[in-house]
N, CA, C and O atoms as a printed pandas DataFrame, in Angstrom:
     atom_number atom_name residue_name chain_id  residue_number  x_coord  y_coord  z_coord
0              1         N          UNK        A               1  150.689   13.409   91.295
1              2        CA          UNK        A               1  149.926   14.111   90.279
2              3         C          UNK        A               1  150.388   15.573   90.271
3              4         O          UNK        A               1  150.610   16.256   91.271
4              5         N          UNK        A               2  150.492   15.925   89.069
5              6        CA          UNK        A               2  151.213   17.538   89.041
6              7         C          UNK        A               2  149.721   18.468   89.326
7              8         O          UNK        A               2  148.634   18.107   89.777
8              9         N          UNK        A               3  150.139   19.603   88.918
9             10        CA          UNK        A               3  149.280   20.617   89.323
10            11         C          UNK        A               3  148.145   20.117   87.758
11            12         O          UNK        A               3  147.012   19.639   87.709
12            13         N          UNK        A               4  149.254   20.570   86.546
13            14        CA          UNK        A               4  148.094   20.014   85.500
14            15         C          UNK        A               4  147.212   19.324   85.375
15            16         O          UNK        A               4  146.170   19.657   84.809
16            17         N          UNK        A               5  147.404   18.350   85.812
17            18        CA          UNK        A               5  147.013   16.780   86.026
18            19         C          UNK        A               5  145.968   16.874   87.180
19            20         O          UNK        A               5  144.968   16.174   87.028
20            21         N          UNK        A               6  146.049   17.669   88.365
21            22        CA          UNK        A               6  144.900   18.014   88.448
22            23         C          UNK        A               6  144.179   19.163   88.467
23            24         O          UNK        A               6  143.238   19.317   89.246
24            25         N          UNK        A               7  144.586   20.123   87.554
25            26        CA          UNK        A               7  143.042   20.630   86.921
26            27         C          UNK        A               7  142.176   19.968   86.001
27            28         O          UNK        A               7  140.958   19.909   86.170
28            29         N          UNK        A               8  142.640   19.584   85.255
29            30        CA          UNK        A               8  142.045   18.580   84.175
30            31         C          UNK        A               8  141.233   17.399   85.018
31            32         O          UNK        A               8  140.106   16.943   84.828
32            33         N          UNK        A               9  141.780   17.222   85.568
33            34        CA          UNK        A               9  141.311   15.697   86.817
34            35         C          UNK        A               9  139.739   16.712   87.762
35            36         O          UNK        A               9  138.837   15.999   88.201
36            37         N          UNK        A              10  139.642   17.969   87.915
37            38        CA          UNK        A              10  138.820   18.682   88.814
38            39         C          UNK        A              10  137.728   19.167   87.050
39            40         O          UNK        A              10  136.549   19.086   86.704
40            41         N          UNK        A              11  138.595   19.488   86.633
41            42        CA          UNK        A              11  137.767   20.093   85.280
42            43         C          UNK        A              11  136.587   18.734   84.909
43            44         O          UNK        A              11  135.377   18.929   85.020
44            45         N          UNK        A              12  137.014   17.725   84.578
45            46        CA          UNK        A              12  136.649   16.167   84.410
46            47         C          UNK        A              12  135.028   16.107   85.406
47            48         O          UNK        A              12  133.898   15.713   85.114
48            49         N          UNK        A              13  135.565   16.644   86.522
49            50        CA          UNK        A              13  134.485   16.406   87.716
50            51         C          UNK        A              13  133.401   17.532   87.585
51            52         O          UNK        A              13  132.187   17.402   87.736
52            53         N          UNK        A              14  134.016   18.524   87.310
53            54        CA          UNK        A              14  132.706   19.560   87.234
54            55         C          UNK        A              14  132.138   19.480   85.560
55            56         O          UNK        A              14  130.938   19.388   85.303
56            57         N          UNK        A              15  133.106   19.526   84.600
57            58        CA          UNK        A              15  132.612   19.104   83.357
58            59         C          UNK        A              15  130.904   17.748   83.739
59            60         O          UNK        A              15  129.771   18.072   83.383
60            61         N          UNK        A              16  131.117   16.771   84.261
61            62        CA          UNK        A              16  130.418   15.933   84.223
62            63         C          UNK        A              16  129.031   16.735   85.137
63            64         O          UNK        A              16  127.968   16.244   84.758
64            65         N          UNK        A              17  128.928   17.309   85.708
65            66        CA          UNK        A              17  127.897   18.415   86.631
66            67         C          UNK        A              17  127.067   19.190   86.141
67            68         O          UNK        A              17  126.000   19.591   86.604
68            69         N          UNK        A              18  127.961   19.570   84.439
69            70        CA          UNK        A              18  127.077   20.524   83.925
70            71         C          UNK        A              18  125.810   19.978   83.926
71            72         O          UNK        A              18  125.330   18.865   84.141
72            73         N          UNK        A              19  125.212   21.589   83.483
73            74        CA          UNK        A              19  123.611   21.401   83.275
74            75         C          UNK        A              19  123.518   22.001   82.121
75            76         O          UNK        A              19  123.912   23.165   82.047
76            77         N          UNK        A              20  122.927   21.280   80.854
77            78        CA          UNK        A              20  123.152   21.766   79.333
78            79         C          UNK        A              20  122.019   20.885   78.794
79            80         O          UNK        A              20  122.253   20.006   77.964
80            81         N          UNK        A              21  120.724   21.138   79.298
81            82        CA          UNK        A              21  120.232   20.409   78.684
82            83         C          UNK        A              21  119.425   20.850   77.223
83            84         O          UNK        A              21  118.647   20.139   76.586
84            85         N          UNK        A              22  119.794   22.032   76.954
85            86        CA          UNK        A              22  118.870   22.789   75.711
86            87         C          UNK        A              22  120.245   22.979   75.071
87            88         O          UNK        A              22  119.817   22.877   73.922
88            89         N          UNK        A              23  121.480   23.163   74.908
89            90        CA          UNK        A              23  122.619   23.044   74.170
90            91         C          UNK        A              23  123.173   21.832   73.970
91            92         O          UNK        A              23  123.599   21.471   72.873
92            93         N          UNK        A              24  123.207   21.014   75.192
93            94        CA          UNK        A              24  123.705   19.717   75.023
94            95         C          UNK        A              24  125.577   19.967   74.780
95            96         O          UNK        A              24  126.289   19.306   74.025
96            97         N          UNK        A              25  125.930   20.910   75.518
97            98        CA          UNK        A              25  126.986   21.303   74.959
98            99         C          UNK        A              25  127.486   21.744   76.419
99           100         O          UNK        A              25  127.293   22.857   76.907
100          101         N          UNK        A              26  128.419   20.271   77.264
101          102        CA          UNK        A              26  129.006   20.301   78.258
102          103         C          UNK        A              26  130.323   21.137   78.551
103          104         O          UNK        A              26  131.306   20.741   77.925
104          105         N          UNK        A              27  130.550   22.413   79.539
105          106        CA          UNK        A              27  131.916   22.598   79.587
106          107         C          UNK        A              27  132.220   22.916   81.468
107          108         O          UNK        A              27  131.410   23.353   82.285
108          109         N          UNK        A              28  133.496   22.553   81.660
109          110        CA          UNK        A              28  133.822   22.646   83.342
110          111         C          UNK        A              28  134.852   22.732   82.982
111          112         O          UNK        A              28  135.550   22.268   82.081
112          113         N          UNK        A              29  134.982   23.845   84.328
113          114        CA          UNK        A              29  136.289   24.799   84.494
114          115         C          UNK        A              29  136.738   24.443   85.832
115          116         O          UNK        A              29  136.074   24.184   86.835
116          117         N          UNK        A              30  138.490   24.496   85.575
117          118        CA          UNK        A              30  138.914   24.626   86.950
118          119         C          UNK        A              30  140.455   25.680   86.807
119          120         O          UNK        A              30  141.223   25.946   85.882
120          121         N          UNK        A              31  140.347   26.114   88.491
121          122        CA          UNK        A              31  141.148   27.372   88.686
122          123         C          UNK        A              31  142.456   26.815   89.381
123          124         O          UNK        A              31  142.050   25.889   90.082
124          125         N          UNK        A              32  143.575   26.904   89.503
125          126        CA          UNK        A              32  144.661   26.886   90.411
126          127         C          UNK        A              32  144.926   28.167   90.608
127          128         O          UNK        A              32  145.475   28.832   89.730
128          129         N          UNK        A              33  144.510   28.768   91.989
129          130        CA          UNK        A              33  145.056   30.024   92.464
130          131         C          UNK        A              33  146.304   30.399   93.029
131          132         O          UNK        A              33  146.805   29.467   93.660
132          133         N          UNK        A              34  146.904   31.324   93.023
133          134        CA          UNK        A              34  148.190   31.746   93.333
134          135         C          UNK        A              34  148.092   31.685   94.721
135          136         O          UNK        A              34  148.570   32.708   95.212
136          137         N          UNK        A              35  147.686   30.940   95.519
137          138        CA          UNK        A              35  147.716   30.449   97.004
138          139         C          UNK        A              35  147.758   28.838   96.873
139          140         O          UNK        A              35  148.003   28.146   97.862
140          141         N          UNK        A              36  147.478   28.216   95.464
141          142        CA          UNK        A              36  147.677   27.405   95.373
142          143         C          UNK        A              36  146.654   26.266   95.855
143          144         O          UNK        A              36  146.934   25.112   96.179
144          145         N          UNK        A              37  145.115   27.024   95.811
145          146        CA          UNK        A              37  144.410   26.124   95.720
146          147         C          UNK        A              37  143.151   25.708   94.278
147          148         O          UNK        A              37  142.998   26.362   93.247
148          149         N          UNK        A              38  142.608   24.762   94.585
149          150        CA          UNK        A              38  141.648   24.259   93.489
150          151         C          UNK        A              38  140.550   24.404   93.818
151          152         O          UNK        A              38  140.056   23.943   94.847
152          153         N          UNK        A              39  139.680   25.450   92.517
153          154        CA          UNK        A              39  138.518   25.694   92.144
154          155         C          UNK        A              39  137.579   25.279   91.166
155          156         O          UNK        A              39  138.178   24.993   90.129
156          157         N          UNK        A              40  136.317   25.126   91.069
157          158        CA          UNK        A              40  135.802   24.232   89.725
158          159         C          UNK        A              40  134.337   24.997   89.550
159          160         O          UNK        A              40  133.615   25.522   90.398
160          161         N          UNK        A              41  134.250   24.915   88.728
161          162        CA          UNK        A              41  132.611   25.168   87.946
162          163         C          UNK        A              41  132.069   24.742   86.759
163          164         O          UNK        A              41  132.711   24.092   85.933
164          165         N          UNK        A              42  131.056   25.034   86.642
165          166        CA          UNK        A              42  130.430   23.953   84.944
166          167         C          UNK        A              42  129.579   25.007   84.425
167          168         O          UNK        A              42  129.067   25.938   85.048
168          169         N          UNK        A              43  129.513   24.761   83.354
169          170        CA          UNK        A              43  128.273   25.982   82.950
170          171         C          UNK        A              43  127.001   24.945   83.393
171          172         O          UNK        A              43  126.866   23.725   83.473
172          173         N          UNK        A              44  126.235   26.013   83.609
173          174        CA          UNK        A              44  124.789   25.850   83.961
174          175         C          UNK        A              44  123.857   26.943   83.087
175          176         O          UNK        A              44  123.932   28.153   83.303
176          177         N          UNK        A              45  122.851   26.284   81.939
177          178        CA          UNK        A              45  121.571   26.905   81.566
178          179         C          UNK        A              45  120.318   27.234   81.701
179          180         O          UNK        A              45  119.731   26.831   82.705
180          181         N          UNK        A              46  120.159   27.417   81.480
181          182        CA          UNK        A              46  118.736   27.858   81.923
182          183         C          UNK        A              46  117.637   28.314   80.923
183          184         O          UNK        A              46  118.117   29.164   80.173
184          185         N          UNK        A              47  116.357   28.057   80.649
185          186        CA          UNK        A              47  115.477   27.691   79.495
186          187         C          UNK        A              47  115.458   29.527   79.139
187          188         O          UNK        A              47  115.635   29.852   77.964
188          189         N          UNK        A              48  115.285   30.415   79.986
189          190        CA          UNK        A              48  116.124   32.039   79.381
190          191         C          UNK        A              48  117.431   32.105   79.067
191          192         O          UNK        A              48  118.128   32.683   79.902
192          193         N          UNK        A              49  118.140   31.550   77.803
193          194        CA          UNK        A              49  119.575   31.745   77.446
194          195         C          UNK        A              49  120.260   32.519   78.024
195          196         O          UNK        A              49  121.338   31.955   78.209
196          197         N          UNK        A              50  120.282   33.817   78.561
197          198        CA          UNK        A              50  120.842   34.751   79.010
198          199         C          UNK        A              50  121.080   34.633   80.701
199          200         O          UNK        A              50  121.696   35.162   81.626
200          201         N          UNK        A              51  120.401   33.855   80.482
201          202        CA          UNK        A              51  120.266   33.347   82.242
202          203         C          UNK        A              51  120.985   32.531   82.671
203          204         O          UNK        A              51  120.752   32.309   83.859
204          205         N          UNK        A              52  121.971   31.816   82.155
205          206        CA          UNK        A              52  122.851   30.562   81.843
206          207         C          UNK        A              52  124.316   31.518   82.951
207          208         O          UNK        A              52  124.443   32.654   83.406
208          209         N          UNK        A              53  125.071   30.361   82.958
209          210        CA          UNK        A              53  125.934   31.017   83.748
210          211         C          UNK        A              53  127.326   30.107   83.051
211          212         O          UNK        A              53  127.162   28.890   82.965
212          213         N          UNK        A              54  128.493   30.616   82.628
213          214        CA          UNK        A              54  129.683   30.188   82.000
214          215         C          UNK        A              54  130.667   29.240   83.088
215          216         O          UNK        A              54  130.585   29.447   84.298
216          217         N          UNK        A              55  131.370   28.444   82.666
217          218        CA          UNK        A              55  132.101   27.377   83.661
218          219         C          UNK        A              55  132.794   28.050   84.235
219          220         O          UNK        A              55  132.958   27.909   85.447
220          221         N          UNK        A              56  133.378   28.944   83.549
221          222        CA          UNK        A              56  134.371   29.900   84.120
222          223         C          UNK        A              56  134.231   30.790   84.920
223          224         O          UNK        A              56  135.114   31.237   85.652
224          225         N          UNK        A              57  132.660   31.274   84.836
225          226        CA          UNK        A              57  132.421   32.169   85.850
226          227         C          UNK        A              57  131.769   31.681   87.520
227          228         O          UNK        A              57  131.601   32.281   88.582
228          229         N          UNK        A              58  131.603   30.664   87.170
229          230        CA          UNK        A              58  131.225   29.996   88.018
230          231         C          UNK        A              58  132.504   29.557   88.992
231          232         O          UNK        A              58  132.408   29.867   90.179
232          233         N          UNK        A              59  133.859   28.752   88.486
233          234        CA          UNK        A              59  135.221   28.466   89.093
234          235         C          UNK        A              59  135.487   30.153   89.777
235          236         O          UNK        A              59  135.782   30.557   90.902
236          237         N          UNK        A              60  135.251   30.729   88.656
237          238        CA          UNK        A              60  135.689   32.064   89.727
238          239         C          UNK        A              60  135.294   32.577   90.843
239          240         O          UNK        A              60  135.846   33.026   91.848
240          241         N          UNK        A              61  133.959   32.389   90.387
241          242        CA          UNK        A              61  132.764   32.335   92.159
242          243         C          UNK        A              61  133.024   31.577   93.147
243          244         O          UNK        A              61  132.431   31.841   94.193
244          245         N          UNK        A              62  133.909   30.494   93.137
245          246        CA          UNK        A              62  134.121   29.560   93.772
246          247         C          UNK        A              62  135.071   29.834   93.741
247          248         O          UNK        A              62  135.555   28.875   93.139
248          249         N          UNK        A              63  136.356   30.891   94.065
249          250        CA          UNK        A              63  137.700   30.533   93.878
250          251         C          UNK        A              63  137.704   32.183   94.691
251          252         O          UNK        A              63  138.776   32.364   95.269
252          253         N          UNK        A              64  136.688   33.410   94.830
253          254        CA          UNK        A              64  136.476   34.486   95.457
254          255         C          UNK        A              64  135.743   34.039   96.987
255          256         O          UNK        A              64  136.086   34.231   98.153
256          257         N          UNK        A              65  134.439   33.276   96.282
257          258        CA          UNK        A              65  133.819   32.785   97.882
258          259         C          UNK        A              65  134.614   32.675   98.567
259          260         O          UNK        A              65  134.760   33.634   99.325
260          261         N          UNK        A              66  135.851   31.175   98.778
261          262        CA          UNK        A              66  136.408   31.231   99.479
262          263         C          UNK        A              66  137.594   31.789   99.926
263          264         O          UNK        A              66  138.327   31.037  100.569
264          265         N          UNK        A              67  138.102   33.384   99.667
265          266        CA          UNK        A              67  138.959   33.965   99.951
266          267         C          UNK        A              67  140.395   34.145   98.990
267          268         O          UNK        A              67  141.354   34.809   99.384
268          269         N          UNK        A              68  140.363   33.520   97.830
269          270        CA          UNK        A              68  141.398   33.850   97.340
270          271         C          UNK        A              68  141.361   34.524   95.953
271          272         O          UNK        A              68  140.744   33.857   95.122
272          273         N          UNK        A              69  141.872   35.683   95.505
273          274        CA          UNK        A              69  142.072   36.915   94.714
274          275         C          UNK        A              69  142.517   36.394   93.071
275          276         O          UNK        A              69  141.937   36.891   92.106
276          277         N          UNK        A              70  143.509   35.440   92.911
277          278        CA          UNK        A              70  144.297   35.412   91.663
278          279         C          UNK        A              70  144.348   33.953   90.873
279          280         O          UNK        A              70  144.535   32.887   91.458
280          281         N          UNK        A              71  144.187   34.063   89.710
281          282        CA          UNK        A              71  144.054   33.127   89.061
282          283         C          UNK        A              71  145.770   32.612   88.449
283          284         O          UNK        A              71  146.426   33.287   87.656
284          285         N          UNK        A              72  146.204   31.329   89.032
285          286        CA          UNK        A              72  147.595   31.370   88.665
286          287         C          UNK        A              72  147.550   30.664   86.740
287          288         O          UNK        A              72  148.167   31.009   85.732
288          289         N          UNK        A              73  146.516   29.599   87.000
289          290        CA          UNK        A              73  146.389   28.524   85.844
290          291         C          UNK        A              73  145.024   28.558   85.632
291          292         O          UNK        A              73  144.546   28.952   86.695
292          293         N          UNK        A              74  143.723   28.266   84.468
293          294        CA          UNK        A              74  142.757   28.196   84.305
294          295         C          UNK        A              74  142.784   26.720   83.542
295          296         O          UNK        A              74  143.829   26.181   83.178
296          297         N          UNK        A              75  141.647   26.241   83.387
297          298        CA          UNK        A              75  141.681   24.958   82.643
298          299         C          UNK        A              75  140.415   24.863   82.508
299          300         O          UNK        A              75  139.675   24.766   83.488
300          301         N          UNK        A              76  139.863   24.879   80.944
301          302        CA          UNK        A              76  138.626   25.001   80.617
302          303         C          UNK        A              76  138.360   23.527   79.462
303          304         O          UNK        A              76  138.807   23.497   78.316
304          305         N          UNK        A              77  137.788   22.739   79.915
305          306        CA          UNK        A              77  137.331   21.318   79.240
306          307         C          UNK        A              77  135.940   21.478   78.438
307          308         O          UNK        A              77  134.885   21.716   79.026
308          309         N          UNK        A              78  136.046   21.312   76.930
309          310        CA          UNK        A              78  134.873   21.587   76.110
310          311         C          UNK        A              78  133.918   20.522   75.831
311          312         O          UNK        A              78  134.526   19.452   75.860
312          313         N          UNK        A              79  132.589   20.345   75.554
313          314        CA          UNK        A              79  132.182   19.008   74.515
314          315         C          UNK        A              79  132.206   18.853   73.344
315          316         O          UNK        A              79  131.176   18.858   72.668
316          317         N          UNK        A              80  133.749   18.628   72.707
317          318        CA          UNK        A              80  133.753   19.205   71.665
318          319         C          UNK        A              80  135.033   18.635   70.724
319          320         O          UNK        A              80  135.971   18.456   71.500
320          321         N          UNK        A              81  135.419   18.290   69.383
321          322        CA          UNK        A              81  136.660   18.073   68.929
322          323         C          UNK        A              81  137.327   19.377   68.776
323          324         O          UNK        A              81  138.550   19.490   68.707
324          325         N          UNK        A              82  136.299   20.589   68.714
325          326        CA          UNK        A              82  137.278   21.850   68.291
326          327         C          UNK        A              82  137.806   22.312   69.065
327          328         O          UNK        A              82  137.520   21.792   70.144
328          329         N          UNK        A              83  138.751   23.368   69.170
329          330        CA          UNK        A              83  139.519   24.118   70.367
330          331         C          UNK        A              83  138.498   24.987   70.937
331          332         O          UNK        A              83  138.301   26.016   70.291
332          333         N          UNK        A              84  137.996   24.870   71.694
333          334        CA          UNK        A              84  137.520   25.872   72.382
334          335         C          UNK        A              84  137.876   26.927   72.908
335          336         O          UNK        A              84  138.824   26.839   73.688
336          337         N          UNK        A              85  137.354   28.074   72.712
337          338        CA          UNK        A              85  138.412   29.299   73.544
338          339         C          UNK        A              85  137.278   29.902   74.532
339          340         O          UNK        A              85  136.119   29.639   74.214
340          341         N          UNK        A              86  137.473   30.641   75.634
341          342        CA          UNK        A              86  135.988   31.364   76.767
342          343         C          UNK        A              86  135.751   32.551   75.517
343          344         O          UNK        A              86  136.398   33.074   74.609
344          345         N          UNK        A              87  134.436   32.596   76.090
345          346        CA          UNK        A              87  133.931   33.439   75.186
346          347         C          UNK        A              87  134.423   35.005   75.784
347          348         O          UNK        A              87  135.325   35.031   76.621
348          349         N          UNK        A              88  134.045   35.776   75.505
349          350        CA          UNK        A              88  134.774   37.552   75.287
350          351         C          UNK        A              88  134.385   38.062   76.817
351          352         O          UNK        A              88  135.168   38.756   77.466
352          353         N          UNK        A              89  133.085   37.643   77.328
353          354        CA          UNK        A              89  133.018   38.036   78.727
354          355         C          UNK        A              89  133.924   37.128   79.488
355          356         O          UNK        A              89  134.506   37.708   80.405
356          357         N          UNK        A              90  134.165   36.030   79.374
357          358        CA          UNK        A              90  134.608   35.327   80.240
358          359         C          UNK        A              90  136.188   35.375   80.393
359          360         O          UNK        A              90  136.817   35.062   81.403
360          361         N          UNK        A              91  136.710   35.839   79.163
361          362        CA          UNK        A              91  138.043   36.214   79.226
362          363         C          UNK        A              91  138.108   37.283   79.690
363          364         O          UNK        A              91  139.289   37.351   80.032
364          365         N          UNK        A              92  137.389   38.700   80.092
365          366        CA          UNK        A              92  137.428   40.059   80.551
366          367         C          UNK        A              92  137.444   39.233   82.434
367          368         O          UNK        A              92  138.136   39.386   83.441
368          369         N          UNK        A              93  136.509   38.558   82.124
369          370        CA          UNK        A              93  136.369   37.706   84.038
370          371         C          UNK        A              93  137.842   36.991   84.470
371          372         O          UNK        A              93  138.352   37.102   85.585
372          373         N          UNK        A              94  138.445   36.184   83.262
373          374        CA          UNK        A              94  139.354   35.783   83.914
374          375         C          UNK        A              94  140.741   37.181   84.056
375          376         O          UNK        A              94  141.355   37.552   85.057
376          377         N          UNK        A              95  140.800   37.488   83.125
377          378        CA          UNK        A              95  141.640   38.792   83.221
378          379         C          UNK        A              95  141.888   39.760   84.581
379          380         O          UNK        A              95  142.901   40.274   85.055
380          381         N          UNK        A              96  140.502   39.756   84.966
381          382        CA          UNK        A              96  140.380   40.711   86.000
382          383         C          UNK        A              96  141.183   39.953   87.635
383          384         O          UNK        A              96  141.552   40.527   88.659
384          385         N          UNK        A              97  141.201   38.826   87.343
385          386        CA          UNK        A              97  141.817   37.942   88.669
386          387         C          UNK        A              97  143.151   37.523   87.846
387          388         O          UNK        A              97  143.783   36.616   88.388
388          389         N          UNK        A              98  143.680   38.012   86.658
389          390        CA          UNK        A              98  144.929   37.350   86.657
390          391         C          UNK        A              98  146.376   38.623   86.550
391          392         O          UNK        A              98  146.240   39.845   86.610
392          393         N          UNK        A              99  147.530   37.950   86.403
393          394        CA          UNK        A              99  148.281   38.591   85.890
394          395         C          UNK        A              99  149.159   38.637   84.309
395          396         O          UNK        A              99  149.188   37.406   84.276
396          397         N          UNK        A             100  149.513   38.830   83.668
397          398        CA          UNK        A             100  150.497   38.662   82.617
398          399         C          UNK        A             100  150.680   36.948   82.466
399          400         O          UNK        A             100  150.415   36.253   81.484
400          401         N          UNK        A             101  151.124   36.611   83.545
401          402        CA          UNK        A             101  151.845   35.362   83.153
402          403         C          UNK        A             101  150.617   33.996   83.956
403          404         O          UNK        A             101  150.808   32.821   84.267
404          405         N          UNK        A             102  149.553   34.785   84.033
405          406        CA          UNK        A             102  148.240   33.621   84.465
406          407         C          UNK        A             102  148.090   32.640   82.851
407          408         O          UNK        A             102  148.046   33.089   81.706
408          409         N          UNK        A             103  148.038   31.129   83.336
409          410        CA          UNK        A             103  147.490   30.406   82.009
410          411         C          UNK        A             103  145.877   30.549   81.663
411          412         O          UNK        A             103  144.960   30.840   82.430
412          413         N          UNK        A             104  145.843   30.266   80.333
413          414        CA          UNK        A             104  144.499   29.132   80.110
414          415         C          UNK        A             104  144.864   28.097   79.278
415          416         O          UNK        A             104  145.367   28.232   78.163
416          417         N          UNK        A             105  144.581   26.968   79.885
417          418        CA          UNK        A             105  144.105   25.983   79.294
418          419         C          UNK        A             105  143.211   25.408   78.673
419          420         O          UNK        A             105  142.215   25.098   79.326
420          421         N          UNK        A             106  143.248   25.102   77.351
421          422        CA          UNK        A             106  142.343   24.296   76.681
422          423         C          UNK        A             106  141.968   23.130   76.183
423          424         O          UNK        A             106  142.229   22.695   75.061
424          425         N          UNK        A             107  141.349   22.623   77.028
425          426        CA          UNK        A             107  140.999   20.956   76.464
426          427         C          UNK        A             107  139.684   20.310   76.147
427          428         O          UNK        A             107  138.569   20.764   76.406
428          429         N          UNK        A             108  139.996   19.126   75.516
429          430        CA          UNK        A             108  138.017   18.916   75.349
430          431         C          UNK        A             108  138.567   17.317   75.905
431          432         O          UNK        A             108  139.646   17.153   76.475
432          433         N          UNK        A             109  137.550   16.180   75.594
433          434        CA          UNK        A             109  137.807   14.817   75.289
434          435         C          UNK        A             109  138.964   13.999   75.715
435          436         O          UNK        A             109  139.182   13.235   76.656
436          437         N          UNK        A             110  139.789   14.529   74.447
437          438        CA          UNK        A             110  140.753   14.258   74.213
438          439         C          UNK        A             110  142.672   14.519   75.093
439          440         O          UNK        A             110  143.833   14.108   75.093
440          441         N          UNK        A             111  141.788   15.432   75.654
441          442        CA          UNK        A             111  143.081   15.629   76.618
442          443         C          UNK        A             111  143.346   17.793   76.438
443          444         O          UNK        A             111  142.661   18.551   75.752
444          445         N          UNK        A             112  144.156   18.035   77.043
445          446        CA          UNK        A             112  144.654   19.158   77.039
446          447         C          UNK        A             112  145.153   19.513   75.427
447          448         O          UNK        A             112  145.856   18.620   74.953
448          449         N          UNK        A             113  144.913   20.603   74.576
449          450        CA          UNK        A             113  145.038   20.979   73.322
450          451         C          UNK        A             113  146.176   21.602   72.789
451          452         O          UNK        A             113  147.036   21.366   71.940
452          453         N          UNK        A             114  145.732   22.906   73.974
453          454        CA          UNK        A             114  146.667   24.033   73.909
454          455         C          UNK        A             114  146.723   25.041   75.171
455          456         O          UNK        A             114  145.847   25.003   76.035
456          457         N          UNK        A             115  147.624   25.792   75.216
457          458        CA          UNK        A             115  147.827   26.698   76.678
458          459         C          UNK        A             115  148.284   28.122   76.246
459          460         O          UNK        A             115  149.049   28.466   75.345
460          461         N          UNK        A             116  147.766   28.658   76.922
461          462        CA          UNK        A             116  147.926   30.402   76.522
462          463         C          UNK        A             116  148.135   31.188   77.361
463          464         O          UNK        A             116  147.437   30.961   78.349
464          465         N          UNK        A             117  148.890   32.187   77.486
465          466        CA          UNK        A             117  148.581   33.405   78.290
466          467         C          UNK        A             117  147.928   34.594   78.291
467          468         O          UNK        A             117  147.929   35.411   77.370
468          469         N          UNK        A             118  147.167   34.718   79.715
469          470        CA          UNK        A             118  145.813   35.791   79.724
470          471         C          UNK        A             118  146.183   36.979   78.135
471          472         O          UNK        A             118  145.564   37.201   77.094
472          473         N          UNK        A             119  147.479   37.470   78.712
473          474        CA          UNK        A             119  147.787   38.491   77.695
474          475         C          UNK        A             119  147.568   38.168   76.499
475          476         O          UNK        A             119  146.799   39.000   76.019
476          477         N          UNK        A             120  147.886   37.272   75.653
477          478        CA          UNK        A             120  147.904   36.665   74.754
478          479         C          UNK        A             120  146.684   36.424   73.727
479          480         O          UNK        A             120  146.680   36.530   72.500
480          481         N          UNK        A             121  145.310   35.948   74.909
481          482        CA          UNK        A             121  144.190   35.805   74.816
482          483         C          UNK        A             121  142.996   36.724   74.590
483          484         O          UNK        A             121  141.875   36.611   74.093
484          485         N          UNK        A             122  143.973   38.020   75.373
485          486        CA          UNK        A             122  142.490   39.473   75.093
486          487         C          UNK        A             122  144.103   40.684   75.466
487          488         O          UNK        A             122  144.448   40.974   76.611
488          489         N          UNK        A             123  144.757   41.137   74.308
489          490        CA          UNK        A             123  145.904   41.802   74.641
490          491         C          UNK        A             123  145.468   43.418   74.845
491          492         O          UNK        A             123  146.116   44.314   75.385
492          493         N          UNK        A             124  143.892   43.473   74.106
493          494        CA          UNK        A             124  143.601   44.832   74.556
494          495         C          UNK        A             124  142.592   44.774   75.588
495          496         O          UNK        A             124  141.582   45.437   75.352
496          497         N          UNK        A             125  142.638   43.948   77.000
497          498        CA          UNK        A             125  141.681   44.231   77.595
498          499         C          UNK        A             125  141.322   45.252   78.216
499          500         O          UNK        A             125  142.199   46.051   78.544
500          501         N          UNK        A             126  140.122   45.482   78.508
501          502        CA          UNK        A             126  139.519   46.965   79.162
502          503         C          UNK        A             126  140.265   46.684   81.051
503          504         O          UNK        A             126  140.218   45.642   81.705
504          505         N          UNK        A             127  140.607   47.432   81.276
505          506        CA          UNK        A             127  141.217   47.566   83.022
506          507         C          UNK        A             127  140.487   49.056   83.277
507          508         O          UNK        A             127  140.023   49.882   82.490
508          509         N          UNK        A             128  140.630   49.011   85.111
509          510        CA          UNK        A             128  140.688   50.276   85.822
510          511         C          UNK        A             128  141.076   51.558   85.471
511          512         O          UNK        A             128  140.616   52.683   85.668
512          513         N          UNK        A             129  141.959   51.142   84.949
513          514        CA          UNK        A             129  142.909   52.598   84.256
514          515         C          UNK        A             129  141.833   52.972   83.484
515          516         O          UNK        A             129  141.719   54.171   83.739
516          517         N          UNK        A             130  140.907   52.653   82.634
517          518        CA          UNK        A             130  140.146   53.364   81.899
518          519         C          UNK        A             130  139.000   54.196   82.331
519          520         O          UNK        A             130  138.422   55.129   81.772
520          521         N          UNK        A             131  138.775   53.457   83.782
521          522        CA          UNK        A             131  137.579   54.035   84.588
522          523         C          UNK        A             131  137.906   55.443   85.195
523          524         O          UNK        A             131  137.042   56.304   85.359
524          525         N          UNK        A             132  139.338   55.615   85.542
525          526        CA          UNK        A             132  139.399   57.159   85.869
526          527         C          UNK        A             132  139.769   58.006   85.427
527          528         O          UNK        A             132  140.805   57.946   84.765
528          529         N          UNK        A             133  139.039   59.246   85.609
529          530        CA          UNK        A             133  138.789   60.511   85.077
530          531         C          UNK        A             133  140.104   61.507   84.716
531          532         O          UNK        A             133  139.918   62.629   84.245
């Protein structure tokens, strides 16, 4: 099994975990880090919308817990026929752990869609450099 093959295969597993029961609108994420291991998360809601937590941010929590810094590949699985893309925070989240040439992946159902790079995805993101004086 390639690396693709299993994020999608880990995405599959946490996708099925979510907790969506007021959207009904399943998504699970998984990380391949530049150490070369596998991370996963699902969104989880919560009856305060704002209180909900993104698949993605969740793989990332799970991909820092245990010690590793960089996002090499992302792979985000939707409930959905459309392309899904992370929403605007969640691409600033993955950004912040990647480099230039970090993927995302997008798939729903049907299999893997399309693949992108971070840059590609948010080309003006906000960085450090802006924080100092």
């Amino acid at each position: 099994m390639n690396s693709l093959q299993k994020l999608l295969k880990e995405a599959e597993k946490a996708f099925q975990n979510a907790y969506a029961p007021y959207s009904h609108f399943k998504v699970g994420a998984s990380i391949l880090s530049s150490e070369g291991n596998f991370y996963k998360g699902c969104n989880v809601e919560n009856i305060s919308y704002p209180c909900g937590t993104c698949a993605e941010a969740g793989a990332i929590s799970a991909m820092i817990s245990n010690g590793d810094k960089k996002i090499s590949e992302i792979l985000i699985l939707a409930d959905s026929q459309e392309l899904i893309k992370p929403c605007g925070a969640c691409l600033q989240r993955i950004q912040e752990f990647s480099d230039s040439n970090s993927l995302i992946h997008l798939a729903n159902k049907s299999g893997i869609q399309a693949s992108y790079h971070i840059k590609d995805m948010l080309p003006l993101n906000f960085t450090a450099k802006e924080l100092k004086k």
